[in-house]
Every structure is written in C-alpha cells, then in structure tokens.
VEXLUM-724863 format. One record per residue (C-alpha): residue in three letters; x, y, z; residue number from 1. Coordinates in steps of 0.5 Angstrom, whole numbers. Example, Ala and Ser with C-alpha at 12.3 -4.5 7.8 and 13.67 -1.06 7.14 Angstrom:
residues 2
numar_px_py_pz_kegu
ALA_25_-9_16_1
SER_27_-2_14_2
end
This chain:
residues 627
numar_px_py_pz_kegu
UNK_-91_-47_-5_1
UNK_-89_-54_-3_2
UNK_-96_-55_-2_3
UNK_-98_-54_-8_4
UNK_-100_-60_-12_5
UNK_-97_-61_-18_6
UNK_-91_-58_-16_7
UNK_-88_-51_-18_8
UNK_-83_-52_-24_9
UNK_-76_-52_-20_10
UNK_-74_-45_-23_11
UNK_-79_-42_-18_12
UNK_-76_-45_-13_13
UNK_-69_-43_-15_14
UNK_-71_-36_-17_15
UNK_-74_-35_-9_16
UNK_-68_-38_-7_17
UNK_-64_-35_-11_18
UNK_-67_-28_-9_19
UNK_-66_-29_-1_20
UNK_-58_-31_-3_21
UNK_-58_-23_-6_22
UNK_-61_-20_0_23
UNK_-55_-23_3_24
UNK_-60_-27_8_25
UNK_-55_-34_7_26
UNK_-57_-37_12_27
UNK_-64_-37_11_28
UNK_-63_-39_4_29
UNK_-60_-46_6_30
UNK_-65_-47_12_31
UNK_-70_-47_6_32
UNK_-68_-52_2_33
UNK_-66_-56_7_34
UNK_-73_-56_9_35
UNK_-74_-57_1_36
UNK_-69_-64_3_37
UNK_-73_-67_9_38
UNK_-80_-66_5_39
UNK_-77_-71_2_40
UNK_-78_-65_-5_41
UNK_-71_-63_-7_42
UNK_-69_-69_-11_43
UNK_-75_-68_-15_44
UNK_-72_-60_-16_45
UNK_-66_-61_-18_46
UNK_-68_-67_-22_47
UNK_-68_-63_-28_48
UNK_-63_-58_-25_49
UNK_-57_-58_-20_50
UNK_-58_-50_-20_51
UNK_-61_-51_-13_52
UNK_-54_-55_-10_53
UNK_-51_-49_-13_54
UNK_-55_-44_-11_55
UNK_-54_-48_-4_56
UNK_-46_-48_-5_57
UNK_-45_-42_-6_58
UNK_-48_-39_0_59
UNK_-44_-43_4_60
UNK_-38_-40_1_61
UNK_-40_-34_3_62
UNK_-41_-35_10_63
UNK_-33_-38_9_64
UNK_-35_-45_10_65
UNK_-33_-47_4_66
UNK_-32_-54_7_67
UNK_-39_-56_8_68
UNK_-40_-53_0_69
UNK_-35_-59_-2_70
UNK_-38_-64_2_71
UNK_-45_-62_-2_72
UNK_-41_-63_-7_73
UNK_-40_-70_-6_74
UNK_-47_-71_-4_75
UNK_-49_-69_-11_76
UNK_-45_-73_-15_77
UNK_-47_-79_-9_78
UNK_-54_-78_-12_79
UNK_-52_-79_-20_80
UNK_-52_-71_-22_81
UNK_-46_-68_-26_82
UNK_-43_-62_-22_83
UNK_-42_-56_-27_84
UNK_-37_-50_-29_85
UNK_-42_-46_-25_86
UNK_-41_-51_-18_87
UNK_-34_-51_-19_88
UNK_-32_-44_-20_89
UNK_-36_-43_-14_90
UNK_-32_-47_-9_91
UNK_-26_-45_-13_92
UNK_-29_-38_-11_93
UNK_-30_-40_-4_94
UNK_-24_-42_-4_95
UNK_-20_-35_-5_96
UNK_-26_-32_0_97
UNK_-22_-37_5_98
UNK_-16_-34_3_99
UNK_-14_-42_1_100
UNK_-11_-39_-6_101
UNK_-6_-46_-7_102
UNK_-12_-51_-5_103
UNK_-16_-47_-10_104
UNK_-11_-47_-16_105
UNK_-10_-54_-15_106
UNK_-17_-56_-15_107
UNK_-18_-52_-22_108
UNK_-12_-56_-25_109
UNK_-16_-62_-22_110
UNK_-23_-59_-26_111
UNK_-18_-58_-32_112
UNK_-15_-65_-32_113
UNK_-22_-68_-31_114
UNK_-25_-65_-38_115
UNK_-28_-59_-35_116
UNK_-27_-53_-39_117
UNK_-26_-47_-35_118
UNK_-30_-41_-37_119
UNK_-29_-33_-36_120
UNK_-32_-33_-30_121
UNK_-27_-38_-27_122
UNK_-21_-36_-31_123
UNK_-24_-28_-26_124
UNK_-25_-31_-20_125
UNK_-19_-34_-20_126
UNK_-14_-28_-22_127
UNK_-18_-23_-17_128
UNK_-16_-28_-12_129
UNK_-9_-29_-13_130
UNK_-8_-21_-14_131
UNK_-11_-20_-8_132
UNK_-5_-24_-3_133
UNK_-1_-20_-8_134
UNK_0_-26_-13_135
UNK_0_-23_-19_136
UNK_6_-26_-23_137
UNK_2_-33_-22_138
UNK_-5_-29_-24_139
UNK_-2_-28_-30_140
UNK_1_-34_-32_141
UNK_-8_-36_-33_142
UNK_-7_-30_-37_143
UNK_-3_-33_-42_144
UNK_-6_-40_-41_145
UNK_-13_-37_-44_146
UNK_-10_-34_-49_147
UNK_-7_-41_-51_148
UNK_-13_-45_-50_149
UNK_-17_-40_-55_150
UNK_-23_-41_-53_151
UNK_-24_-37_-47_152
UNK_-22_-29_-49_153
UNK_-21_-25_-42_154
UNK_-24_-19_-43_155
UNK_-24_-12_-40_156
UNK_-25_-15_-32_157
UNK_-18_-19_-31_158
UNK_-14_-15_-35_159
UNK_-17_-9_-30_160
UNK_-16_-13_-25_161
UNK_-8_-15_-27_162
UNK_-6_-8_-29_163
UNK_-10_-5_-22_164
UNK_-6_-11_-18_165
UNK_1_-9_-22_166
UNK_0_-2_-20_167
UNK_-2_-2_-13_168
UNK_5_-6_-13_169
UNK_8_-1_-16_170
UNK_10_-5_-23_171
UNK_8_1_-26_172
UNK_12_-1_-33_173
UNK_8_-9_-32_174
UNK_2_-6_-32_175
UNK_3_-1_-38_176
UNK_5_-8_-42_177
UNK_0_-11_-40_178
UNK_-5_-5_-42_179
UNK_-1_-5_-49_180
UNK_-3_-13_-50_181
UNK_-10_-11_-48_182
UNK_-11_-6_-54_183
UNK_-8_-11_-59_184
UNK_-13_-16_-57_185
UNK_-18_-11_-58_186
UNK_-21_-10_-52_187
UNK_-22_-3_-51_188
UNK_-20_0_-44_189
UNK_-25_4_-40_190
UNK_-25_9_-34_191
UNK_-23_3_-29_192
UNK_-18_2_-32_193
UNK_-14_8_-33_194
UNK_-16_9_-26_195
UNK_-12_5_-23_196
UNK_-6_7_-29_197
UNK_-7_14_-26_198
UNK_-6_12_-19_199
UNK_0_8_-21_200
UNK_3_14_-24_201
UNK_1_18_-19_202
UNK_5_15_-14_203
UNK_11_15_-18_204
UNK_11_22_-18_205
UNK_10_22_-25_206
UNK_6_28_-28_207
UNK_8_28_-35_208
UNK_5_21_-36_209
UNK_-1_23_-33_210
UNK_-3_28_-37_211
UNK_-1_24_-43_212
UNK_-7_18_-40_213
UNK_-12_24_-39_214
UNK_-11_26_-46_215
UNK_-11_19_-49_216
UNK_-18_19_-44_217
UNK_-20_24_-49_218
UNK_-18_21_-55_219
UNK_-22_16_-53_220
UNK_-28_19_-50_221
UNK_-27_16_-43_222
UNK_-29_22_-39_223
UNK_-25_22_-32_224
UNK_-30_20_-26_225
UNK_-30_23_-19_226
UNK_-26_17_-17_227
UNK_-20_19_-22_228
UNK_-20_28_-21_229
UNK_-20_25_-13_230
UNK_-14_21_-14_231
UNK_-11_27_-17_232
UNK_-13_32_-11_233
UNK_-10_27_-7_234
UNK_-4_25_-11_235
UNK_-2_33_-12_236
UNK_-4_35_-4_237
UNK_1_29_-2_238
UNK_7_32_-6_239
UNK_5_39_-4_240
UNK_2_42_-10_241
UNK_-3_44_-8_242
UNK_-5_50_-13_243
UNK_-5_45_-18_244
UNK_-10_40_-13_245
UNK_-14_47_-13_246
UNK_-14_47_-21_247
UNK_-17_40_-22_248
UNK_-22_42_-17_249
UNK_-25_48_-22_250
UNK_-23_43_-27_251
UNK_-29_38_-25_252
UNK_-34_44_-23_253
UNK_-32_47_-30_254
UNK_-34_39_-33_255
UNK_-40_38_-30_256
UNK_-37_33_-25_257
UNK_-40_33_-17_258
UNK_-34_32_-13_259
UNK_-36_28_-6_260
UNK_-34_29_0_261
UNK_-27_26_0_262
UNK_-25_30_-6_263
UNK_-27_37_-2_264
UNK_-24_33_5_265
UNK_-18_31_1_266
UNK_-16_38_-2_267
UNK_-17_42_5_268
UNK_-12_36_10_269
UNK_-8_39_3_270
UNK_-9_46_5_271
UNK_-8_44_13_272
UNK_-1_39_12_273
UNK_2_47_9_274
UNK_-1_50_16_275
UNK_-6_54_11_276
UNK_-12_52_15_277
UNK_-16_58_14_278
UNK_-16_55_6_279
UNK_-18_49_8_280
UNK_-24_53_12_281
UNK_-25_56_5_282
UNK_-26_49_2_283
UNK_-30_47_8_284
UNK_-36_52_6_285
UNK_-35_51_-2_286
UNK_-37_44_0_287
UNK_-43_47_4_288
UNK_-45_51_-2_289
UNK_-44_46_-7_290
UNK_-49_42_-3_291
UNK_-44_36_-2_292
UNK_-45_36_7_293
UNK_-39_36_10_294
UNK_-39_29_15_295
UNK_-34_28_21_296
UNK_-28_27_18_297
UNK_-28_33_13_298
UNK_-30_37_20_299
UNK_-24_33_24_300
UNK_-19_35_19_301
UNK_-20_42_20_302
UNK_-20_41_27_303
UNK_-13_37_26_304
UNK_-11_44_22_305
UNK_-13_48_27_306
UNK_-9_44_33_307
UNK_-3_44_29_308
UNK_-2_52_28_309
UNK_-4_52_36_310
UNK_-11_56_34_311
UNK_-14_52_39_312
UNK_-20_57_40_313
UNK_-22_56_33_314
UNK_-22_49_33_315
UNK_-26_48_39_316
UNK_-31_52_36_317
UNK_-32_47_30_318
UNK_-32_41_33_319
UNK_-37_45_38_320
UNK_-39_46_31_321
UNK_-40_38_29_322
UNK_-47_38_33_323
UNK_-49_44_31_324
UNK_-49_40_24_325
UNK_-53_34_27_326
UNK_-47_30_26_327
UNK_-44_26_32_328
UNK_-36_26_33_329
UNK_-32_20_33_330
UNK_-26_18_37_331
UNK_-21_21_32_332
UNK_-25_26_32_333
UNK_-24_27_41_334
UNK_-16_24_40_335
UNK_-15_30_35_336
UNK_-18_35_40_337
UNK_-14_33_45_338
UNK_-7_33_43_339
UNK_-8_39_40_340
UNK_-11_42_47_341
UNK_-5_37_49_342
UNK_0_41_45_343
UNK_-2_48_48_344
UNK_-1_46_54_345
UNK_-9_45_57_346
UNK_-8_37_58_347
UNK_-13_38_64_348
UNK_-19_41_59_349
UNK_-17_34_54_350
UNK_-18_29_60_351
UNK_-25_32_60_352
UNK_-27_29_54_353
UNK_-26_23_57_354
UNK_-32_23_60_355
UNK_-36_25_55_356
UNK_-33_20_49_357
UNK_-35_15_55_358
UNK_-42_18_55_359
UNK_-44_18_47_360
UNK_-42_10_47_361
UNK_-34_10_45_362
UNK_-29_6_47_363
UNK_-23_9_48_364
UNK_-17_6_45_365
UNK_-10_6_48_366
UNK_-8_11_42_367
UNK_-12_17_45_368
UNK_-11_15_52_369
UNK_-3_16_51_370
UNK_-4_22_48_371
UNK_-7_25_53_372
UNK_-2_20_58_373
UNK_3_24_55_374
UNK_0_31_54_375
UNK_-1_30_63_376
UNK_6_28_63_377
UNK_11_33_59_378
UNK_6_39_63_379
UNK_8_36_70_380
UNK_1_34_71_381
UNK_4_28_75_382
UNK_-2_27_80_383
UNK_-6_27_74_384
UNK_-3_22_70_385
UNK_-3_17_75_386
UNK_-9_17_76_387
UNK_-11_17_68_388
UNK_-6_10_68_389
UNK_-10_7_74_390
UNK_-17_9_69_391
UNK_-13_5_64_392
UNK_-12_-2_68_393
UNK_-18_-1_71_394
UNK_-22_-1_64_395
UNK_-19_-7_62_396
UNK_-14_-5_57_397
UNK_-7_-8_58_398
UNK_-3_-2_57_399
UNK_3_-3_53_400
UNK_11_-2_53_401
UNK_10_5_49_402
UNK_5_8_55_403
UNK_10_5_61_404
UNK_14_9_57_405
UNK_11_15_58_406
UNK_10_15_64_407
UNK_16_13_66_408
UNK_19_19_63_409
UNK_14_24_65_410
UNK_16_20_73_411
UNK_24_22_71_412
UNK_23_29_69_413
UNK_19_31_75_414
UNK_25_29_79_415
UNK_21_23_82_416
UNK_26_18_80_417
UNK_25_12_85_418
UNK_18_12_83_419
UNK_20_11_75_420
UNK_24_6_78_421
UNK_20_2_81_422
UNK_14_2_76_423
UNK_21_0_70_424
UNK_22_-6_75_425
UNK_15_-8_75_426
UNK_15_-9_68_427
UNK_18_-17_68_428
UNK_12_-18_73_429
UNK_7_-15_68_430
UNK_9_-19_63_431
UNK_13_-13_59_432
UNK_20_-13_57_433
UNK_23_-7_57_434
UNK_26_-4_50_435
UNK_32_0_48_436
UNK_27_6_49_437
UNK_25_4_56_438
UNK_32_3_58_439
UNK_34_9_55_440
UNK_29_13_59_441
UNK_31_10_65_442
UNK_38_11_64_443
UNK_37_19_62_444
UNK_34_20_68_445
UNK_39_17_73_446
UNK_44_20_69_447
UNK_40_27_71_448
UNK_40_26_78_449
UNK_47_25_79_450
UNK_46_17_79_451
UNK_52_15_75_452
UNK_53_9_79_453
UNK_45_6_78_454
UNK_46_9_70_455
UNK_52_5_69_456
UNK_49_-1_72_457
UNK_43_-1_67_458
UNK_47_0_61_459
UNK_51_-5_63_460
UNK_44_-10_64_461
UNK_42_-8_56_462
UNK_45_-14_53_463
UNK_44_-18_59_464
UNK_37_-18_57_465
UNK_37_-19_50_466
UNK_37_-11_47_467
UNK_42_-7_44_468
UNK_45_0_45_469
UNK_43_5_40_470
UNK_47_11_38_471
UNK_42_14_42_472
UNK_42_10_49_473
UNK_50_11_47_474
UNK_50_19_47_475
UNK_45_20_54_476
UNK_51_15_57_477
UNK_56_20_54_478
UNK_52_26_56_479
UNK_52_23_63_480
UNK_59_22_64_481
UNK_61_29_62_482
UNK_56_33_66_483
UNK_57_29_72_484
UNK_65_30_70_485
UNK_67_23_70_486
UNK_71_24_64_487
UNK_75_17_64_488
UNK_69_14_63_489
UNK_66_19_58_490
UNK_73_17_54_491
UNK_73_10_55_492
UNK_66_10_52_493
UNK_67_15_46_494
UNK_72_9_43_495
UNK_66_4_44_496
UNK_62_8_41_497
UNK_67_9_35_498
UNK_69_2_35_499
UNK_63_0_34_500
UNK_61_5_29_501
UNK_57_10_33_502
UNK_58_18_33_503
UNK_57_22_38_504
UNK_52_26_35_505
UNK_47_27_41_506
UNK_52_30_46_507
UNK_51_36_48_508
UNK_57_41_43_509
UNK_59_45_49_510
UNK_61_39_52_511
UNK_64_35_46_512
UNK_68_42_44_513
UNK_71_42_53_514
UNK_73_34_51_515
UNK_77_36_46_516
UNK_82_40_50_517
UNK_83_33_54_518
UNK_90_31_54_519
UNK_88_23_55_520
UNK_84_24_48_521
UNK_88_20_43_522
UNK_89_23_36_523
UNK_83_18_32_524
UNK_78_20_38_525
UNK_79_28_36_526
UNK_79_26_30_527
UNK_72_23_30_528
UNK_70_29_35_529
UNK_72_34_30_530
UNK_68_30_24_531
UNK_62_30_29_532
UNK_62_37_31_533
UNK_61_38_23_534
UNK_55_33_22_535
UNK_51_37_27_536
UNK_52_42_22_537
UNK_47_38_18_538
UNK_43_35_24_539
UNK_40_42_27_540
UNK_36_43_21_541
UNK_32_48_25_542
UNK_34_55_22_543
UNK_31_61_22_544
UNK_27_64_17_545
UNK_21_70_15_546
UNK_17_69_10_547
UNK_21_65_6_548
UNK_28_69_6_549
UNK_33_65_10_550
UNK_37_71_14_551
UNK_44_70_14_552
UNK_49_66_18_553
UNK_55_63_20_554
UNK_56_56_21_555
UNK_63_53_23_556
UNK_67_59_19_557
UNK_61_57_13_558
UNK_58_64_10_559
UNK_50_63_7_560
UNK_48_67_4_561
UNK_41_68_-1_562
UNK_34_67_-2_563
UNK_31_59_-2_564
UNK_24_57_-3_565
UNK_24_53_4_566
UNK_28_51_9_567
UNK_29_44_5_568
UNK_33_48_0_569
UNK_36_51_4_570
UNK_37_44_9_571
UNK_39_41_2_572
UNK_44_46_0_573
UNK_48_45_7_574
UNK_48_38_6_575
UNK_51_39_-1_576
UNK_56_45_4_577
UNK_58_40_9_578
UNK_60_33_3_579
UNK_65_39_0_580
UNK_69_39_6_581
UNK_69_31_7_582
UNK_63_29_13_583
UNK_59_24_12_584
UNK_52_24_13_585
UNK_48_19_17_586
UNK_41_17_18_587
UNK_40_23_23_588
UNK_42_28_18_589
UNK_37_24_13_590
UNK_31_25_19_591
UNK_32_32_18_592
UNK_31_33_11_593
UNK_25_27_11_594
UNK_22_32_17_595
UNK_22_39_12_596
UNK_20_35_6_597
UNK_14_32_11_598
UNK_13_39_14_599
UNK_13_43_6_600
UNK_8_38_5_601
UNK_13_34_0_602
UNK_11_28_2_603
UNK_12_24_-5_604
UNK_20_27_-5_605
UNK_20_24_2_606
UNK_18_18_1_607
UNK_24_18_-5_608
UNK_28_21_0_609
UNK_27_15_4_610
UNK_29_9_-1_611
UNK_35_13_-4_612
UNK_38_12_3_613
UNK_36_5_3_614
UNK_39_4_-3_615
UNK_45_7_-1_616
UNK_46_2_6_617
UNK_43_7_11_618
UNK_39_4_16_619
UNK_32_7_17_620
UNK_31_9_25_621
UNK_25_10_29_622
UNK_25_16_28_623
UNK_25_15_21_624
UNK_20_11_20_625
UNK_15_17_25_626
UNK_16_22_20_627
end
C-alpha cells in the first residue's frame, strides 16, 4: 500500500489499521502507523481525517499506556489538526481502563469548558467507569447532567449500567427508582436489565419481588435468558430451597432454554451443601443427557460432596472418573481430594498426590499444602509433617503464620513441646510476628504439659508484643490453672476476665461447677460463673437428632419437648428459652446458630443473621467470619 502511487484513500489504511486493533494485535497497529510516520506518509493520511491518530490512541490506552495517548494528543494539535469527541472520549476511556477515574473526570470538564459536546458514548464511558470503583453516586450526577443538557438522551446501556452498579451495592430501592425514570423517559427495559434487578432482589432474599419482575418480563415479552434462570438456581441453593432451584431447572427444560454447565454445576454444590450428594450425581448425568458436558468444576463439586459425607471411595472414583472424560483436574480439584482424604484420617494417601499435581504442571499454593500440613498434624503424622514443611521452604514458598501455626499445634498435641517451642521462637527471625492464635496454641500446649510457669510467663509477654488476649486465649489460661490445681491463680484471673468484659464460656464445665464451691470466690465472680454455666446452654448447639425429631432432653432443669424441622429451630427455639430466664447471649452463641443455618444450607439467613448482631453492637470473631 504505501508503494503504491497515487496513494490509497486514508480510509484504507485506517480500516487495515482499524482491523488489526480488533484483533487485539495493539502493538502492531501502532508500529504500522509509525512506520506510515517515518515514510514521511501519515501527515498525508490524516490530512483529511484524524481517524488514524485516533485509531493509534486508542491502542495506547488499551495496552494502559494512556500517557503516550495524551502525548499524540499533543502532537496533533502541534501539527494544526482539531482533536474530536471521539479522541477525546478515548483518553477519557483510557483514563478509567488506569484506573485514573478523578483525572478522567477533570479532563471531561476540561473538554466541556473548552465547547466540546460530549456525546453518549462519553457520558458511557464515563459512567461505566465510575460504576466499576463503586462511585455510583457521582455517575449518577452525569445521569442528570444529560438529561438537563437535552441534547444527549442516555439510553437503555447507562441506565443498565447504574441500575446493575445500584444492585450489586445492594441499593436495590435506588435502582428500582432509577428503573421507574427510565420507563418514564421511555426507554424500554430488556433482558440486561431485569438481570441485574433479579440478582438484586435475590440477594435480599426477596422472593415475592422476584416473581412479580418475571411476571413484568412476560408482560413485556422479555423472555428470561440462561443467565437469569442461573442466577435463581444459584440464589434458591443459597438459601437452602433447594426444591424450588429444581423447579426453575424444569422450568428452562420446559421453555426451550438450554442450561449450561454453570446452571447444572450450581444446582448439584446446592444439593452437596445439604449433604444429598447422591442428587447432585443424579444432575450430574442429567447434564450428560442433555448434552451439556460436564467440566472439572461440576466434577470437583461432587467430589467436595462426597468428601464432606466421608464417602471417600466414591469420590475418588470420580476424580479417577475426570481423565476418563479427557478432562485434566485442576488444583482445586487435587486440594479437594485431599482434605477429604484428610478428613478420614488418610492424609498419607493425599501427600501422594503432591507428586502427581507437580507431574501435570500445577503449582502448588499454600492453600493446599495446609491442607494436607494439618490433615498430617491432627492424625499424629508428625514425622511426616515436618518433612511436607521442609518441601515447603524448599519450594520457594514463604510459609505463613497460619502454616506455623499448624505445625505448632500438631508439635504441642504430640507432646513435643520443646520443639513447638523452638520453632515459635524462631518466628522474629523468620520475619513472622506471632498472633493472638499462635500465642494461644503455644500457651494450650504448655498448659497440657504441666508447664504452668512457662505458660503464665508467655500470657504475660501478650501485651508486651503488641497483641491482645481474647476470651479464648483467657479461657485456655483459666483452664490451665484449674487442671494443674492453681486455683488462687484461676480466681485472680476470673476477676480479669470479668473486668474486662470476658466470660468464662471456654472453661471446661466440671471445672467451673468444682469452682463455685471454692470459699474465696466472692459473691459477683458466682454470679458471673452461675450465668456462664446458663450461656453454655446455648453454645453447645450439638444436639442429638434422627431424621429430623429432636429426642427429648433436659438442660439445667429446661424440659424440651417436640418436633423441629432442623437443629436451627431447634437451636433457635433454646436461644429464646435461655433469654426468658435473663442470660445474654454472646458472639459464641451467635457462631452456633451461623453454623447451623450454613450447615442446612440457609446461607441468605446466616448472612442476615450476621448483620442483625452487628447492628446490635456484637463484634463478629474469626470464627465468625469461617463460618
């Protein structure tokens, strides 16, 4: 083309250029029009349009180098030609790709002062930005700055893009307004639309709202797509309805809509967080027979189900069952595996796998390899686990406070003590500062041993080195003082507990019960002993139950009688039981009722659980945030 004479018309070179930009080949877009540059043939080019610099621009900021894009700028207007909305909206754009969303809001102000009219694609550009740093307030402020200036109307991509911003927020109500004025303005909604205000009602748990927008859909003739009867099987699984996420996959069959392996894979982790992994097999071959293949996650998700229920056979066989397939498992896959293998107590046929994960090219993370540090430690494999640390530090890997952590508490429960405690005073060394947990783990197994002294000295240091004692750390103290029969000790530290605002929760009962008949425990340190011993009611949410009927039992002088759908109702039920007689619960109560409702698969009340008690002033713990 460039020796051609007379020259192509510019268009041709800017639809080759234009071309290879599309193809995501930036670099080589740029090159060819610098080599247009040194022939001495781009001024001629882009004499009769800038499109090229444009073109050229806008590569730049897709390879996120939005500076060189600002520094053509400046060569075009040097050489007399007048920059467009079009250049500048890609700037603006390259701005936001950065990640320079105040820079691009000042330049778009810039532009505006200057007399350019910003077009529809700029108001876009400029609002998707903002929207995805989660600046939706300001984006919506350029909402209403089209809709004054008059010239430029936003259609149905910005107002989708504020309402799914709005929604993943949880502004559910903002995005329902912003929906309304929509319609006003008439523009008509589509399927992306009520996507996003499907999702958004859905994780709110609002169901009836739900069926009220898919019968707007119908009413409107938008059919729902895969994306949405996904979202829903997703949604319902979550909150544990899982018959209901069943009936919305009959419902796509019904309708002619293929589900995809996400829907299918969605619907069996449903079925595997209920502990019914054999209906979750059966949507496995429903996949199969529908002709949707199943792919390594659906197979992995199976294989986590079967783990979970200590059905360990079954899942190796269908992990065996992935190369079968002419599918390659992935790390998640392998970690799976082998916490479930873990989880029975084989941890020795898991480290197995390690070679083979290294074998078919995976790098192994510190994820897995905890997993398998404490599957060794908590089945007394210590020989074994120290060697798997050794692998560690030999791969590269900094092992984390949490792995120290580990193997610290596998050293102490295998009474090797002195080596648990030369590997915690190695940590300053290793660049590691120990934790409250670390301290706690250390302390727990001094305290085993007999070691009161030691143990006492390291609670002490807690503060000096920069951590706090929680309830726990306080309760392994306690405990420790009273199995060694140190009870002046235990007392003294019981009214530093009290005082500052921790219970005795942890402490073995037997030996709170044996305190109380001690003479030196004052009148309030009963009293406060005497309310623990009623919050353990509540805490112990372990209870015996067939097929769903709770047996009978006595608590502390509370007959239960009766028949509860699941050990959440009937955990709920005693909370209820216990306030009546004046204990307070506290966040160890509230970690009780989050497992259950995560155990029944009620993940959207867990979830509401959680904010309610943070509304109420409770401070979430780790264990919180685990379950």
């Amino acid at each position: 083309m460039v020796q051609s004479r007379p020259l192509p018309p510019s268009h041709q070179f800017n639809k080759l250029f234009g071309s290879i930009a599309k193809m995501k080949h930036y670099s080589a877009a740029i090159s060819l029009i610098r080599r247009l540059d040194l022939l001495g043939i781009s001024q001629d080019v882009v004499r009769s349009n800038n499109c090229t610099f444009n073109i050229a621009i806008n590569c730049f900021c897709n390879l996120k180098r939005v500076d060189f894009g600002f520094s053509l700028l400046g060569k075009i207007m040097k050489l007399g030609y007048e920059p467009n909305i079009l250049t500048f909206t890609t700037l603006i754009r390259g701005l936001c790709i950065d990640g320079e969303l105040a820079l691009a809001v000042r330049f778009f102000d810039e532009i505006v002062k200057k007399g350019f009219q910003p077009n529809l694609i700029t108001y876009g550009t400029l609002i998707n930005g903002l929207c995805k740093i989660g600046e939706t307030r300001t984006a919506i402020l350029f909402l209403k700055d089209m809709e004054q200036v008059g010239s430029c109307h936003p259609g149905i991509v910005v107002y989708n893009t504020l309402i799914d911003s709005l929604c993943k927020d949880k502004k559910v109500d903002e995005a329902f307004k912003i929906f309304s004025d929509m319609i006003e303005k008439g523009v008509t909604p589509n399927v992306v639309t009520y996507t996003s205000l499907i999702q958004g009602v859905c994780n709110l748990g609002q169901w009836k709202e739900v069926k009220r927008l898919l019968s707007e859909m119908a009413s409107r003739n938008v059919s729902p797509n895969v994306k949405i009867f996904s979202i829903l099987v997703d949604k319902l699984c979550k909150a544990g309805m899982i018959t209901e996420a069943e009936k919305v996959l009959e419902l796509m069959l019904q309708r002619g809509v293929e589900p995809n392996v996400v829907t299918y894979s969605t619907l069996m982790n449903g079925y595997c967080m209920q502990g019914k992994v054999a209906e979750a097999g059966r949507v496995l071959d429903l996949m199969a027979s529908q002709g949707c293949q199943p792919d390594v996650i659906s197979y992995s998700i199976l294989i986590n189900g079967y783990s979970k229920s200590k059905r360990i056979e079954e899942a190796l066989s269908c992990f065996r069952g992935i190369y079968q397939k002419g599918l390659i498992p992935d790390k998640f896959t392998y970690t799976t595996l082998m916490g479930g293998l873990c989880h029975v107590g084989r941890p020795l046929d898991a480290l197995v796998f390690v070679d083979e994960m290294k074998a078919h090219g995976l790098v192994i993370d510190l994820v897995t390899y905890s997993t398998l540090l404490h599957g060794l430690c908590k089945s007394q494999h210590i020989d074994e686990a120290l060697a798997l640390f050794k692998m560690i530090e030999c791969s590269g890997l900094h092992a984390n406070i949490m792995l120290y952590n580990i193997l610290i508490d596998g050293l102490c429960k295998a009474g090797k003590v002195d080596s648990a405690k030369e590997l915690f005073l190695s940590l300053p060394a290793k660049g590691l500062q120990p934790n409250i947990y670390v301290y706690t783990t250390m302390i727990h197994g001094f305290c085993k041993e007999g070691r009161l002294k030691e143990a006492t000295e390291l609670f002490k240091k807690i503060e000096e080195n920069g951590c706090v004692p929680n309830n726990y750390t306080c309760n392994v103290m306690l405990q420790g003082f009273l199995e060694n029969n140190e009870t002046a000790k235990a007392i003294e530290l019981l009214q530093a507990m009290v005082d500052g605002g921790f219970s005795a929760i942890g402490c073995k009962k037997n030996l709170l019960v044996n305190l109380l008949s001690d003479d030196r425990l004052d009148h309030s340190l009963k009293e406060a002993l005497q309310k623990c011993l009623g919050r353990r009611l509540i805490v112990s949410i372990e209870f015996a139950w067939k097929e769903d009927k709770f047996q009978a039992i006595e608590l502390h002088g509370i007959e239960l009688h009766g028949k509860f759908r699941s050990r959440v109702d009937f955990g709920f039920f005693l909370l209820g039981k216990i306030m009546k007689l004046g204990y307070e619960p506290n966040i160890w109560t509230f970690n009780a009722l989050i497992r259950g409702l995560c155990i029944d698969g009620k993940l959207a009340l867990a979830v509401r659980l959680f904010d309610e008690i943070v509304k109420k002033g409770f401070q979430p713990d780790l264990i919180t945030y685990e379950h």
